[in-house]
DSSP file (Angstrom, degrees, kcal/mol; ACC not computed):
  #  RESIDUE AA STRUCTURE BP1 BP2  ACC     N-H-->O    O-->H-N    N-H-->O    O-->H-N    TCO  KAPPA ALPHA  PHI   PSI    X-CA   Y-CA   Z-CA
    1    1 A X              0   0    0      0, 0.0     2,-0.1     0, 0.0   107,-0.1   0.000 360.0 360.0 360.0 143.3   23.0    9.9   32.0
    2    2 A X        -     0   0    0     64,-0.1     2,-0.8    67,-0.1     3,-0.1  -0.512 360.0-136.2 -93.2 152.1   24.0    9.7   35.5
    3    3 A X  S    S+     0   0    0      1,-0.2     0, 0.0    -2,-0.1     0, 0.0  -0.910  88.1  59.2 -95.9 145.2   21.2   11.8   38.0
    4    4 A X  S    S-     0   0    0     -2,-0.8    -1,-0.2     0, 0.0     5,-0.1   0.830  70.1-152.7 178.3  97.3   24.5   13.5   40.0
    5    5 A X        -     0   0    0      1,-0.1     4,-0.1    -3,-0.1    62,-0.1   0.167  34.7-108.1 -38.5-179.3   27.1   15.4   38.8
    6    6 A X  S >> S+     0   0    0      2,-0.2     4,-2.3     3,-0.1     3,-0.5   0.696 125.9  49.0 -60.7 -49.1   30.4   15.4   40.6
    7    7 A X  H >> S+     0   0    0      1,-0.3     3,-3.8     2,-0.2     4,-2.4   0.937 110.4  50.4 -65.8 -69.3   29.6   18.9   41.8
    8    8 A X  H 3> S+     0   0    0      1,-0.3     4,-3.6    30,-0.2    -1,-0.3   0.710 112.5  46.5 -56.8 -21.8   26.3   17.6   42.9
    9    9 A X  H <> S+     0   0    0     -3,-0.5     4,-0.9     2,-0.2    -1,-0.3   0.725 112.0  55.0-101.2 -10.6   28.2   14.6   44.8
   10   10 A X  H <X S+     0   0    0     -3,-3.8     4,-3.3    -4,-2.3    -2,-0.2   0.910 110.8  45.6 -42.7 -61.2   30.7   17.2   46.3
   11   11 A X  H  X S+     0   0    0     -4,-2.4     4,-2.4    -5,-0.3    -2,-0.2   0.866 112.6  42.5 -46.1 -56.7   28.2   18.8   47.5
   12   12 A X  H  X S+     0   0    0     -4,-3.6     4,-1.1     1,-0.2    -1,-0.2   0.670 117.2  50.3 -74.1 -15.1   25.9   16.0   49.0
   13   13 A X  H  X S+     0   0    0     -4,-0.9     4,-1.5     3,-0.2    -1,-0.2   0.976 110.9  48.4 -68.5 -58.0   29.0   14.2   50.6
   14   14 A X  H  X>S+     0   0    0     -4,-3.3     5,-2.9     1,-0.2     4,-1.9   0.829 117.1  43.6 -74.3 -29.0   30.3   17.7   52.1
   15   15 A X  H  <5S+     0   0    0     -4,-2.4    -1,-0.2     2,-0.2    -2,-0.2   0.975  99.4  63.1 -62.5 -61.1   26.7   18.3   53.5
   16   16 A X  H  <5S+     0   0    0     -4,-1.1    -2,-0.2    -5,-0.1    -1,-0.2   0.827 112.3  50.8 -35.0 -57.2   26.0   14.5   54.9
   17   17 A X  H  <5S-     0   0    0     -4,-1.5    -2,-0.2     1,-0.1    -1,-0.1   0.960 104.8-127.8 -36.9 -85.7   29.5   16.0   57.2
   18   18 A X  T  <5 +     0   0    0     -4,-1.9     2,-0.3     1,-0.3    -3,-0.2   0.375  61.6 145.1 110.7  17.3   28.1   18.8   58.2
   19   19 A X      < -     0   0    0     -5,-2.9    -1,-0.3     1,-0.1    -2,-0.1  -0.771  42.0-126.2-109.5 158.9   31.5   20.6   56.8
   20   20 A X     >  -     0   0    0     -2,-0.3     4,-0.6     1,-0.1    -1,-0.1   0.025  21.1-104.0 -68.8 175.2   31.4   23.8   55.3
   21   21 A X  H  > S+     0   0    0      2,-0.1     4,-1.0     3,-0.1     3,-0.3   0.937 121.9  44.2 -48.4 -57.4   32.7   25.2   51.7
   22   22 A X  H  > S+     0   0    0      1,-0.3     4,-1.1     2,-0.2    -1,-0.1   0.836 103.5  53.7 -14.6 -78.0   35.3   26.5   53.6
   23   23 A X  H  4 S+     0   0    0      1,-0.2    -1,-0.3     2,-0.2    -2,-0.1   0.841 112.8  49.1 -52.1 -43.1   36.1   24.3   55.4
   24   24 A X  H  < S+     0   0    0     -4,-0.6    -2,-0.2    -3,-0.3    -1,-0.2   0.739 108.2  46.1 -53.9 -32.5   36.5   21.9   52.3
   25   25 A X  H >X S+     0   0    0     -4,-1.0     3,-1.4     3,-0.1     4,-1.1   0.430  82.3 143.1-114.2  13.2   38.5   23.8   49.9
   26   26 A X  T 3< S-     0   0    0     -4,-1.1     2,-0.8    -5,-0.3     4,-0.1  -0.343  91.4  -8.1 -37.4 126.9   41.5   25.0   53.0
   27   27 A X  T 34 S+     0   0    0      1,-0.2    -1,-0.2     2,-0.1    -2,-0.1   0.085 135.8  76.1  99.0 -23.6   44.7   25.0   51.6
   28   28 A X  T <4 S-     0   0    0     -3,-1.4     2,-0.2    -2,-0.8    -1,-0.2   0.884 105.2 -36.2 -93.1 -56.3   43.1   23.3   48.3
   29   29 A X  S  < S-     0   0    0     -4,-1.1     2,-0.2    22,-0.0    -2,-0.1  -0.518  78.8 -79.2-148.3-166.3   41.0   25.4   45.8
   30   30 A X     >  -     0   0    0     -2,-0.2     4,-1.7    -4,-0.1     5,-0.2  -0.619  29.9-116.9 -94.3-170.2   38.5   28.7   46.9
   31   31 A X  H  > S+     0   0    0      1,-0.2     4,-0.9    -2,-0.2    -9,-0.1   0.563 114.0  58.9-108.7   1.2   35.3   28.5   48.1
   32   32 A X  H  > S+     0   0    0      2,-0.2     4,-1.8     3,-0.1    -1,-0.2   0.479 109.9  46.6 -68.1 -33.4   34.0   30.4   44.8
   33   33 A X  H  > S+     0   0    0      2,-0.2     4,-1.8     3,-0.1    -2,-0.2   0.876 109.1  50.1 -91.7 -25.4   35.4   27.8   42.9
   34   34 A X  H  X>S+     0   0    0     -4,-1.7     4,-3.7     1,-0.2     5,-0.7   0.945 110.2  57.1 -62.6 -63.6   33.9   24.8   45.2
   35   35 A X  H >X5S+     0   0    0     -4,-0.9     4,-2.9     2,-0.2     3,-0.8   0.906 101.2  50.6 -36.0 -55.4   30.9   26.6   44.7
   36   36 A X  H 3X>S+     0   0    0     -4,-1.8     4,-1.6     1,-0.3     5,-0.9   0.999 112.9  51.6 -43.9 -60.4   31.1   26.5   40.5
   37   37 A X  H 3<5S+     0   0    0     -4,-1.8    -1,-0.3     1,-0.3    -2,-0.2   0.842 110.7  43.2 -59.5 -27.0   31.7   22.7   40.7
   38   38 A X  H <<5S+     0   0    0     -4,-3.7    -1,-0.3    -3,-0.8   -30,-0.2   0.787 113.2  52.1 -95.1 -14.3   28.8   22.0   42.8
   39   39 A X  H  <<S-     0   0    0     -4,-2.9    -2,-0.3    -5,-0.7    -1,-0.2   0.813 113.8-120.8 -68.3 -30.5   26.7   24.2   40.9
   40   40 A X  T  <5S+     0   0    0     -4,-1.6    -3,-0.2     2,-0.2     3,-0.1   0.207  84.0 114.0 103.5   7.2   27.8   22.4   37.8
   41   41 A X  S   <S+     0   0    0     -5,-0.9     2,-0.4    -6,-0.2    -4,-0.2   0.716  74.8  40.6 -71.6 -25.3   29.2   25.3   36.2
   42   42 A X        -     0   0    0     -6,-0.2     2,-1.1    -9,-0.1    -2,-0.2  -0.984  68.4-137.9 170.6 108.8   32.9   24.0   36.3
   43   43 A X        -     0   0    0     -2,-0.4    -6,-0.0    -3,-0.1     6,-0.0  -0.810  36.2-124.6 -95.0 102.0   34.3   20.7   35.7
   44   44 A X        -     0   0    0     -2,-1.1     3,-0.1    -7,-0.1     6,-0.1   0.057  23.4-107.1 -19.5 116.9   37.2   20.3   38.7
   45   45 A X        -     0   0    0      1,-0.1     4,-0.4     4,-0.1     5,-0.0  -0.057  35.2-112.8 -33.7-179.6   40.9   19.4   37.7
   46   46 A X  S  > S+     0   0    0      2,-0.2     4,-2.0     3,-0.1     5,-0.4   0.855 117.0  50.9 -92.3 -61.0   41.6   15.7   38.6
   47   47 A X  H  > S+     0   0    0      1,-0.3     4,-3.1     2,-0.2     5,-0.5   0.914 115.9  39.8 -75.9 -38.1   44.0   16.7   41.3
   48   48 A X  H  > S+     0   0    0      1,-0.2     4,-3.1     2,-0.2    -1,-0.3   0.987 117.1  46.7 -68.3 -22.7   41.6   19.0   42.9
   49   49 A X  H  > S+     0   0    0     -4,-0.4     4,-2.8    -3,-0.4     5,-0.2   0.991 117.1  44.1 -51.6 -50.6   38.4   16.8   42.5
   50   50 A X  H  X S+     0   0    0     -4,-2.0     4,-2.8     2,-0.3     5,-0.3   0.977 113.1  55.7 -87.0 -50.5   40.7   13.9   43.9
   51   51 A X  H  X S+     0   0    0     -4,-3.1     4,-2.4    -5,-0.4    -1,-0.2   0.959 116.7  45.8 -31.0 -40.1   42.2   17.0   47.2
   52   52 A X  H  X S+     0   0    0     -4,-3.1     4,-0.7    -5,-0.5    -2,-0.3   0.981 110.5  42.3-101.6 -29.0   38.6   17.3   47.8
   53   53 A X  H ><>S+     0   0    0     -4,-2.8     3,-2.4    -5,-0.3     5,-1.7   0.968 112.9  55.1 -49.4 -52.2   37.4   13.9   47.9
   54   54 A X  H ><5S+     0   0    0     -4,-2.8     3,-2.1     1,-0.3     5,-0.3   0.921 108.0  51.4 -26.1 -63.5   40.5   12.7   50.0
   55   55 A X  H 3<5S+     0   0    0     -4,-2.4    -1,-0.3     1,-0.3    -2,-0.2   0.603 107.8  51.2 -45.9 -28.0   39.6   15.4   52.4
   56   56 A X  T <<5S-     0   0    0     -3,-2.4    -1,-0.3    -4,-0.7    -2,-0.2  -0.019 115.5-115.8 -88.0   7.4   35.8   14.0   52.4
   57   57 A X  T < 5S+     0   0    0     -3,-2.1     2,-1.3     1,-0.2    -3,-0.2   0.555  92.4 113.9  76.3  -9.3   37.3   10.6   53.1
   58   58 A X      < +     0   0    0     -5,-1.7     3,-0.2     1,-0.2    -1,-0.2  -0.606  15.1 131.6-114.9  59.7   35.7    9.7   49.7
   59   59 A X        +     0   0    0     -2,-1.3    -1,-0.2    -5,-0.3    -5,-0.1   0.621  61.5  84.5 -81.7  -3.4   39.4    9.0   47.6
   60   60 A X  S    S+     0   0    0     -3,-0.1     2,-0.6    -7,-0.1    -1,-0.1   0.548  74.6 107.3-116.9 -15.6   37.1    5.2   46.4
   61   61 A X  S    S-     0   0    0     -3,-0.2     2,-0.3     1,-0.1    -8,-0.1  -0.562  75.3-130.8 -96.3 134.3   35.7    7.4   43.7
   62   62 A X     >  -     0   0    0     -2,-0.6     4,-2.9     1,-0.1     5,-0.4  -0.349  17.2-175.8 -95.9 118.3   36.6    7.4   40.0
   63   63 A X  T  4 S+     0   0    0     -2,-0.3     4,-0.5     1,-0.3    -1,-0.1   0.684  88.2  53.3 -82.8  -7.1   37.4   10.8   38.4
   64   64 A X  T  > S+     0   0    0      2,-0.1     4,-1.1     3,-0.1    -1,-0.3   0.985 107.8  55.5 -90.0 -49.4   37.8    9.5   34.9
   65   65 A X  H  > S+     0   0    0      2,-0.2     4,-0.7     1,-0.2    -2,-0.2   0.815 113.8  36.3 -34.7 -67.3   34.1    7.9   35.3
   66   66 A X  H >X S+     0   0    0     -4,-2.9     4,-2.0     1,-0.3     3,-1.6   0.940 111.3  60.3 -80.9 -24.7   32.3   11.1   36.3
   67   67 A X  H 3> S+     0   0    0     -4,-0.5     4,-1.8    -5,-0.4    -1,-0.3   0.931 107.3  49.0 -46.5 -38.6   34.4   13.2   34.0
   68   68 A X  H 3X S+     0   0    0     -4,-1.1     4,-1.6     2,-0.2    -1,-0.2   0.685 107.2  52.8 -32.6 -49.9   33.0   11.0   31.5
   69   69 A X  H <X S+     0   0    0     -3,-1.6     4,-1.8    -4,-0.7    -2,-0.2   0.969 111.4  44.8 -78.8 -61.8   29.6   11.4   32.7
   70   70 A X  H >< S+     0   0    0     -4,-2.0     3,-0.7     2,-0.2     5,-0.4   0.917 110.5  52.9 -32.6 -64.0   29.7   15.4   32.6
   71   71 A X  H >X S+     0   0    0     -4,-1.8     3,-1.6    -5,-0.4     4,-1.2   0.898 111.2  49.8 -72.3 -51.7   31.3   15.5   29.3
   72   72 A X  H 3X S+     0   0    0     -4,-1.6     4,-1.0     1,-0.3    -1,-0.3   0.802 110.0  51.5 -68.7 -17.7   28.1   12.9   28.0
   73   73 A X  H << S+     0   0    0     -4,-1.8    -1,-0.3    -3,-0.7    -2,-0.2   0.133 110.1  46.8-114.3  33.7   25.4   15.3   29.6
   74   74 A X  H <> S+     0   0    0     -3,-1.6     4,-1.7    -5,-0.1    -1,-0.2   0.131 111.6  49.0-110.5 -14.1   26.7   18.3   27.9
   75   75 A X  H  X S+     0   0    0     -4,-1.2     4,-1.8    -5,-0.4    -2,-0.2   0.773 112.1  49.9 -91.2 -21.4   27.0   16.7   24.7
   76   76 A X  H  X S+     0   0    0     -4,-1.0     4,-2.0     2,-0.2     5,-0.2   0.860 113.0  47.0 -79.6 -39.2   23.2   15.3   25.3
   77   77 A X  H  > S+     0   0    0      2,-0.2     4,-1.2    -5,-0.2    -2,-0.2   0.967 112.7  52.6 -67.6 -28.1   22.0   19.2   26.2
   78   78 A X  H  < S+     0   0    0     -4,-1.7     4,-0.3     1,-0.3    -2,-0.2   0.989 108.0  48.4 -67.0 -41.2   23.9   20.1   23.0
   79   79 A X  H >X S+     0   0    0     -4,-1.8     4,-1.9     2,-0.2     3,-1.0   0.752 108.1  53.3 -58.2 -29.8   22.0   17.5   21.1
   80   80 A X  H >X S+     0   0    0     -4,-2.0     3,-1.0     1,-0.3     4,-0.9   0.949 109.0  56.9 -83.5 -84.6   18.5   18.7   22.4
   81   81 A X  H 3< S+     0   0    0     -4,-1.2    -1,-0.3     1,-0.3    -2,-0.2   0.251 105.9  45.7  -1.9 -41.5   19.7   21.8   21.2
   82   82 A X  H <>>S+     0   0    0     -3,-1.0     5,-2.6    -2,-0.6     4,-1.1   0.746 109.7  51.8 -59.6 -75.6   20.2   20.9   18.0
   83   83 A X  H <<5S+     0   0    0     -4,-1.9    -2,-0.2    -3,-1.0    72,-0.2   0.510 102.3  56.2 -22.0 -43.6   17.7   19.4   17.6
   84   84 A X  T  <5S+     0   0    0     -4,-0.9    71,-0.4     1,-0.1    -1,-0.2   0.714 113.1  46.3 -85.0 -46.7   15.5   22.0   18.7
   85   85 A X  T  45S-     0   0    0     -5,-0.4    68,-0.2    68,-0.1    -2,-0.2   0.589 109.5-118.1 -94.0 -15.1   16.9   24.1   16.3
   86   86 A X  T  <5 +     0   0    0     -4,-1.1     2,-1.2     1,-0.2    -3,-0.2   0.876  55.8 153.4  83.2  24.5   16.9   22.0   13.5
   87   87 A X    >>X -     0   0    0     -5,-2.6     4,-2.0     1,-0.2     3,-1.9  -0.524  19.6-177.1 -84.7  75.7   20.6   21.8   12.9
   88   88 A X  T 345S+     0   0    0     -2,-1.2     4,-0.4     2,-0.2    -1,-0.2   0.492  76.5  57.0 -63.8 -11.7   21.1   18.6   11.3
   89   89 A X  T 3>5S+     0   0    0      2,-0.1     4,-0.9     3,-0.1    -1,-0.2   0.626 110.8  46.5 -79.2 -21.7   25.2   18.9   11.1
   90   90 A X  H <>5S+     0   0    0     -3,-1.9     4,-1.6     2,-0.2     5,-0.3   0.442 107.9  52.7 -94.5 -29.4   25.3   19.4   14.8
   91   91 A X  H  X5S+     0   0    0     -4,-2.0     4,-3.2    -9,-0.2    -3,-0.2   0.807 110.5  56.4 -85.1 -27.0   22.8   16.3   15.6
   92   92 A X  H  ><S+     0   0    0     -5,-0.6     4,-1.6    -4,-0.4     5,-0.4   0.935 112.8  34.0 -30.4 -83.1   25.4   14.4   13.3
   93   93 A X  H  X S+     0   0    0     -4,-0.9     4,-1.0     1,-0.2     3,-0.5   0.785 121.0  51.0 -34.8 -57.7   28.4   15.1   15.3
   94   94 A X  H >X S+     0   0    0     -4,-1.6     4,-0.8     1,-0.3     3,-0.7   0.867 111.6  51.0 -62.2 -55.0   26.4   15.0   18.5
   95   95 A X  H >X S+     0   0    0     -4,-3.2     3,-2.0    -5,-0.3     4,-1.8   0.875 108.7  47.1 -46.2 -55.3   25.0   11.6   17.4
   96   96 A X  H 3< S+     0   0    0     -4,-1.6    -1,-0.2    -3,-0.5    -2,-0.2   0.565 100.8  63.9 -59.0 -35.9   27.9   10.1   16.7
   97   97 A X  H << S+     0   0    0     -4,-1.0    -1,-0.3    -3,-0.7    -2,-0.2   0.713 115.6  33.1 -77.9 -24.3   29.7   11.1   20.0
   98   98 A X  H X< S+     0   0    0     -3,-2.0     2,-6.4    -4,-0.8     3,-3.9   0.315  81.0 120.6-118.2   0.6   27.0    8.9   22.2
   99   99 A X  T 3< S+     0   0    0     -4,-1.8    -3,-0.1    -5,-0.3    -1,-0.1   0.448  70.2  61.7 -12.0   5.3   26.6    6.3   19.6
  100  100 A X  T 3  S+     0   0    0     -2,-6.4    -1,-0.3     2,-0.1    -2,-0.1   0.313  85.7  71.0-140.6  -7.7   27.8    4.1   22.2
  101  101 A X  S <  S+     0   0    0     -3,-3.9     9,-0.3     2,-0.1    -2,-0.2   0.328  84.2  71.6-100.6   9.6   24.6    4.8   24.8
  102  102 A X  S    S+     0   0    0     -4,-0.5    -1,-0.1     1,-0.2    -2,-0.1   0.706 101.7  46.8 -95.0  -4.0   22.0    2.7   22.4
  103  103 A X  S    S+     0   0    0      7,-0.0    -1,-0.2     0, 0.0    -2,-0.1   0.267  95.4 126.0 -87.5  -6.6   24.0   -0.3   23.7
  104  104 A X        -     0   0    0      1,-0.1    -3,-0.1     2,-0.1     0, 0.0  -0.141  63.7-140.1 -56.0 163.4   23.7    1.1   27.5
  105  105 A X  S    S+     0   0    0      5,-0.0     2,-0.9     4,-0.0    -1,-0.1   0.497  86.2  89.8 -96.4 -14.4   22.4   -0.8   30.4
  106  106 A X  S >> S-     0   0    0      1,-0.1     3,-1.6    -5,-0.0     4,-1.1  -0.740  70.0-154.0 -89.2 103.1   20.7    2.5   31.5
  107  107 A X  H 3> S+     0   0    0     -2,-0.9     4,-2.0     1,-0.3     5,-0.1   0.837  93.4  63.1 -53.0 -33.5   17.3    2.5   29.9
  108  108 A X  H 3> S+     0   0    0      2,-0.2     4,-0.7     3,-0.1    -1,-0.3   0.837 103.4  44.1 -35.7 -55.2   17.3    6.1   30.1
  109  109 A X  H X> S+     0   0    0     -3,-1.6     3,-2.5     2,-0.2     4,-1.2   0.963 114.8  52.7 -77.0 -77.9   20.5    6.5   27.6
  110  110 A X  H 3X>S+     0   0    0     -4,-1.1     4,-4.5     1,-0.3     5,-0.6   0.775 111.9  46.1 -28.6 -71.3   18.9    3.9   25.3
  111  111 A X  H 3X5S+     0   0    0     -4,-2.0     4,-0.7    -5,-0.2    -1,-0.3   0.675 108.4  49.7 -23.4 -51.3   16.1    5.7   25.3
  112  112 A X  H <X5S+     0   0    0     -3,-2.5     4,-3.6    -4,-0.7     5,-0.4   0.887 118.8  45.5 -67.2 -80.6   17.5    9.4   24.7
  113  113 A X  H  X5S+     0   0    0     -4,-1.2     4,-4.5     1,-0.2     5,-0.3   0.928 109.1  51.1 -44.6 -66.0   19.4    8.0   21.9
  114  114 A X  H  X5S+     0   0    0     -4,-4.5     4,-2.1     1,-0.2    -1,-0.2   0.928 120.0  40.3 -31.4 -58.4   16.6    5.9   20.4
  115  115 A X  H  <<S+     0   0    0     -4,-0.7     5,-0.5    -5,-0.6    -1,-0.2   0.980 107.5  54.4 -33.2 -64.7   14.7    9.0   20.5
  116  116 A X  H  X S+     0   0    0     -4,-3.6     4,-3.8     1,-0.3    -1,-0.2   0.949 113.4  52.4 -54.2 -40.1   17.2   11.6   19.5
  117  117 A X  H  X S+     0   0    0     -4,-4.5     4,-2.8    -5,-0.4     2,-0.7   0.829 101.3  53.3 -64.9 -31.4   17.6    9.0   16.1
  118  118 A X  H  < S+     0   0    0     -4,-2.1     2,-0.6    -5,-0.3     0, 0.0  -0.977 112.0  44.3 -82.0 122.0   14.3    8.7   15.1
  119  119 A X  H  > S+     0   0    0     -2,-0.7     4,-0.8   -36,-0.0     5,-0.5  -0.981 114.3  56.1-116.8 -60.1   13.9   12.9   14.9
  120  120 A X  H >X S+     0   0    0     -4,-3.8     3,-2.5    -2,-0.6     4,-1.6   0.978 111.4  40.8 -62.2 -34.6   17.4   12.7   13.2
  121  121 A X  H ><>S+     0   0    0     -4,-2.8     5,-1.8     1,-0.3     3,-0.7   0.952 114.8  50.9 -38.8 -66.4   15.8   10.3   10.7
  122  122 A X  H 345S+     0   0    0      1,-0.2    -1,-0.3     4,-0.2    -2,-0.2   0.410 111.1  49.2 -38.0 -10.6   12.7   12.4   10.5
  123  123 A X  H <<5S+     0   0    0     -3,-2.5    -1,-0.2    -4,-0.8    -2,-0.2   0.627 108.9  50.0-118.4 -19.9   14.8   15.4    9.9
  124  124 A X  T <<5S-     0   0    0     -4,-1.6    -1,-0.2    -3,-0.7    -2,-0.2   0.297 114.2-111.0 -97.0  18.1   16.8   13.9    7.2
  125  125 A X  T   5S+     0   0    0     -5,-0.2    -3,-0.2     2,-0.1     3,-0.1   0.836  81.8 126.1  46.9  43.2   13.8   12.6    5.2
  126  126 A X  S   <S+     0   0    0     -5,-1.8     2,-0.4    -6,-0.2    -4,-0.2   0.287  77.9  36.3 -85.7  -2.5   14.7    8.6    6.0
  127  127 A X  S    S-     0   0    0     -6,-0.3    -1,-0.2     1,-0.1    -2,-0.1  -0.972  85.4-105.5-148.2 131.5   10.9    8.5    7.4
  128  128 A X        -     0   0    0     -2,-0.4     4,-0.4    -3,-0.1    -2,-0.1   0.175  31.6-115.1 -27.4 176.0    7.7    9.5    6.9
  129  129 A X  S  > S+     0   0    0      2,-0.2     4,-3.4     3,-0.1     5,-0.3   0.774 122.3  48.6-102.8 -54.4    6.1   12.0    9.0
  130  130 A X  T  4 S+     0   0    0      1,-0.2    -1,-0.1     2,-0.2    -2,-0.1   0.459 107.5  57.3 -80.9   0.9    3.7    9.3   10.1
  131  131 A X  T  > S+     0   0    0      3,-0.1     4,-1.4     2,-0.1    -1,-0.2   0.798 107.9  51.8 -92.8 -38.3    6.8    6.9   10.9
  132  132 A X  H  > S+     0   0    0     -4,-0.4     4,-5.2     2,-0.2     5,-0.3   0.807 104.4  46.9 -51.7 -54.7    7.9    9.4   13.0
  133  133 A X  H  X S+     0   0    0     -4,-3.4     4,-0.8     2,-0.2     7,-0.3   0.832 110.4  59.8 -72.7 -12.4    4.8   10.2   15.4
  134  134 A X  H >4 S+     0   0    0     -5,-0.3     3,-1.3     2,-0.2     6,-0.2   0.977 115.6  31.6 -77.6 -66.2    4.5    6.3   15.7
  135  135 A X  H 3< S+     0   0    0     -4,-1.4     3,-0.3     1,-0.3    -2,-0.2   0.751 121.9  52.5 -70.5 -28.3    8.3    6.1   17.3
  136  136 A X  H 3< S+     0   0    0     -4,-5.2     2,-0.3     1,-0.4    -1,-0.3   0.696 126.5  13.6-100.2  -1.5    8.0    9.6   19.0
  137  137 A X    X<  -     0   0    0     -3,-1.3     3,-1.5    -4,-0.8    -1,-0.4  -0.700  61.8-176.4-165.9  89.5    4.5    9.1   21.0
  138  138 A X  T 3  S+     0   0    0     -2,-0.3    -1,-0.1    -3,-0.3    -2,-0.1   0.989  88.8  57.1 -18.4 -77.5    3.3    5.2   21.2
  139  139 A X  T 3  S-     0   0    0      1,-0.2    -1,-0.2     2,-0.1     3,-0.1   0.155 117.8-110.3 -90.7  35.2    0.4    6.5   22.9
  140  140 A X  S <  S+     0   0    0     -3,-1.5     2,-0.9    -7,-0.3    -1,-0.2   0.430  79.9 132.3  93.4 -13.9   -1.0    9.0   20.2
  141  141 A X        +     0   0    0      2,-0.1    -1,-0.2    -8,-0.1     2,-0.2  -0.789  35.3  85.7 -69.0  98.8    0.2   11.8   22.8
  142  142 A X  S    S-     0   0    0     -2,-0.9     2,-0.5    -3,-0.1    -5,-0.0  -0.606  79.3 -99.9 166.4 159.3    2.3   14.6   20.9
  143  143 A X        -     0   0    0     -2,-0.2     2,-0.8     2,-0.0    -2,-0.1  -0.767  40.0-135.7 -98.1  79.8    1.5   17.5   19.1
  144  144 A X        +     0   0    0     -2,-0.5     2,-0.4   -11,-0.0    -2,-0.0  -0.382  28.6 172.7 -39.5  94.3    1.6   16.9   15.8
  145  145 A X        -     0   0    0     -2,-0.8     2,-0.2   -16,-0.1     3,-0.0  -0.897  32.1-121.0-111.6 137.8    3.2   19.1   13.4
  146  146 A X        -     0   0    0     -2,-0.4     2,-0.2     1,-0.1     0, 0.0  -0.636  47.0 -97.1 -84.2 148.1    4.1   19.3    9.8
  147  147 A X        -     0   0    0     -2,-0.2    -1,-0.1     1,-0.1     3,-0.1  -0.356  53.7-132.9 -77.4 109.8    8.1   19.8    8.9
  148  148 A X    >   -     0   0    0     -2,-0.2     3,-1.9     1,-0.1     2,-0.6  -0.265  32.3 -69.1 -73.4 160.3    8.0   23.7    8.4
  149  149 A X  T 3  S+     0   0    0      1,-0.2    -1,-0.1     2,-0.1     3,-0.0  -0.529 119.8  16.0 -50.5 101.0    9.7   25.5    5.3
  150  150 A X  T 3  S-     0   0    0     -2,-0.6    -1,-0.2     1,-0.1    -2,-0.1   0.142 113.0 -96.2 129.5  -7.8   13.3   25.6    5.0
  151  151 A X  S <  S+     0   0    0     -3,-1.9     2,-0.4     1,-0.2     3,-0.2   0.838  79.8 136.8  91.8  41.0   13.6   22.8    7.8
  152  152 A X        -     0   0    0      1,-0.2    -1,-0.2   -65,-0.1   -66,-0.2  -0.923  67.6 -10.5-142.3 127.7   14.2   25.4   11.1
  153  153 A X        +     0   0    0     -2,-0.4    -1,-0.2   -68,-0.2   -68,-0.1   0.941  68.8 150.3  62.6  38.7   12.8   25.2   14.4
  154  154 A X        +     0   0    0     -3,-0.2     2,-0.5    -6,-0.1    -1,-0.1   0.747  63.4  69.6 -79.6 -32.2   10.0   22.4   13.9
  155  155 A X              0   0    0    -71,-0.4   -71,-0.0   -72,-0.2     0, 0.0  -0.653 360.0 360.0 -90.7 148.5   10.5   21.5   17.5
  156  156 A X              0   0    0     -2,-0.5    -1,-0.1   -71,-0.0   -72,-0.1   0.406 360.0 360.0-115.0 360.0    9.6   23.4   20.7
C-alpha cells in the first residue's frame, strides 16, 4: 500500500508551489472538488487528474498506477472490515482481489496479506486457535480470545 494518495500528492505538489486551490483547478475542475481528491474522498477522472498535474508541471506521473493504488487501499480497508465483522464471504472476494500483494516487493503488502490469510484460515476452521496466535503475535503480544458463538465479531 502506497503511504500517498493521489489527492495527498495533489496536494503536497500544489503546496511545495505555494499555489492555491484556486489557483489550481482555473478553467479545470472546482476548488470543492480539488478539495475531495486531496482529501481522499474522490478519485479524479484521468483527464482531470492528468489537467492538474500538467498545470503543476508534474505530467511524468502515472494515472493508471495510482488509480491502482487507491482502488487496492479501499479494497484493504474493506478487508479489515470484514474481517472485523466476521464476514467470511467478503474476506473471500476481498482476498482474492490482492492475491497478488503476497508476491509484492513492499514488505508491508506481504505482510497485510500474510496476516489477513492466516485470520481467514482461522475463521474458516483450517487452523487451530493456537496456530493462529503463533502467526498473529510472534511475540506472545495479543489478546487472546476464543472464536465466539455463531462466528461474529471475534475481532476488535
Amino acid at each position: 500500500m502506497k503511504e500517498q494518495s493521489m489527492g495527498r500528492i495533489l496536494r503536497r505538489i500544489r503546496i511545495e508551489q505555494g499555489m492555491t486551490q484556486e489557483a489550481l483547478v482555473e478553467g479545470i475542475c472546482t476548488a470543492g472538488y480539488l478539495s475531495r481528491v486531496e482529501n481522499g474522498s474522490q478519485i479524479p477522472s484521468r483527464q482531470i487528474y492528468q489537467l492538474l498535474m500538467e498545470r503543476l508541471g508534474e505530467s511524468g506521473y502515472s494515472y493508471a498506477y495510482w488509480q491502482e493504488e487507491e482502488e487496492k487501499e479501499q479494497t484493504c480497508r474493506e478487508l479489515l472490515h470484514a474481517l472485523q465483522t466476521w464476514q467470511k464471504e467478503h474476506v473471500d472476494e476481498k482476498l482474492l482481489k490482492l492475491q497478488k500483494m503476497k508476491g509484492a516487493q513492499d514488505i508491508r503488502e506481504r505482510q497485510f496479506y500474510g496476516m489477513a490469510h492466516v485470520i481467514w484460515l482461522y475463521m474458516n476452521e483450517a487452523i487451530p486457535q493456537e496456530d493462529y496466535l503463533a502467526a498473529a503475535a510472534p511475540s506472545g503480544r495479543v489478546m487472546r480470545r476464543e472464536r465466539p458463538e455463531g462466528d461474529r465479531g471475534w475481532i476488535r
